[in-house]
N, C-alpha and C positions, 0 to 999 in steps of 0.2 A: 432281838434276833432269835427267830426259833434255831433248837439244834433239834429240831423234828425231821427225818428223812423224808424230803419228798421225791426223790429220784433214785433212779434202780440203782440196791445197795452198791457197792464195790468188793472187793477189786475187780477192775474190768482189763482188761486184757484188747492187747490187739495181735492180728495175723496178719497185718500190711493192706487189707481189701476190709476187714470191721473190725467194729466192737464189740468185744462179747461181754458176757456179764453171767451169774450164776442164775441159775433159772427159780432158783428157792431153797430157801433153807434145806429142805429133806430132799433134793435131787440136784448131783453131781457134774449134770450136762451145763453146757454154757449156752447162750440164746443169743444171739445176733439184735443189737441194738443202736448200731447206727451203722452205715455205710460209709467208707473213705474214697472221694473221689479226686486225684490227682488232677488238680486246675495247670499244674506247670511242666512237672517231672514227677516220676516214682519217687525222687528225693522226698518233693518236699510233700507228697502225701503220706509218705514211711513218718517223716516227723508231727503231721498232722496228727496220726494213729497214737502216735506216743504219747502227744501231748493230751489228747482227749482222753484216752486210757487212763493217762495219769491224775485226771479231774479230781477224781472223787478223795482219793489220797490228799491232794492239796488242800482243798477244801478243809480237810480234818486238822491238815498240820497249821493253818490258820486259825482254827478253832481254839486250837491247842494254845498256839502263841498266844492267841487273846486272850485266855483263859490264865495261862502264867505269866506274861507281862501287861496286858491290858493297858492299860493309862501310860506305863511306865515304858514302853516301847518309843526309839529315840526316831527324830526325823519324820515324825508323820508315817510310821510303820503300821498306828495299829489303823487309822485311818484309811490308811492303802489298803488293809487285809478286811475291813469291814465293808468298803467298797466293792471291794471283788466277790465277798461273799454276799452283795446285797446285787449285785450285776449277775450273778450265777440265781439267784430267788431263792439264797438262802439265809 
């Protein structure tokens, strides 16, 4: 598993309508990087927002875990978290 970044750093942030994300190390502005389209209700595209926003964080806190339990993660945990990081192309 690389921990190579291939996708726009984090933290990404939502405003209910997209995703933003930092537009580069040496500038402050945020850059629109995906679009949230509410298929049912504003509900459940506000939790849409959240949840993608929160991608990139997750991803790390998976890393992490794998990194200090590794093997020794009970229940088929690290399995799940390498799964999901091979389902995201990382």
């Amino acid at each position: 598993m690389s921990n190579q970044t291939k996708h726009t750093p984090g933290p990404w942030s939502d405003d209910g309508d997209y995703i933003r994300a930092k537009a580069g190390n040496n500038r402050p502005d945020l850059v629109r990087i995906a679009e949230i389209f509410p298929v049912w209700s504003e509900a459940e595209g506000a939790a849409n927002a959240k949840l993608i926003a929160a991608a990139p964080d997750m991803a790390e806190a998976l890393r992490l875990m794998l990194d200090v339990y590794g093997k020794d993660a009970t229940g088929g945990v690290s399995d799940q978290a390498r799964a999901a990081l091979v389902k995201a192309g990382l």
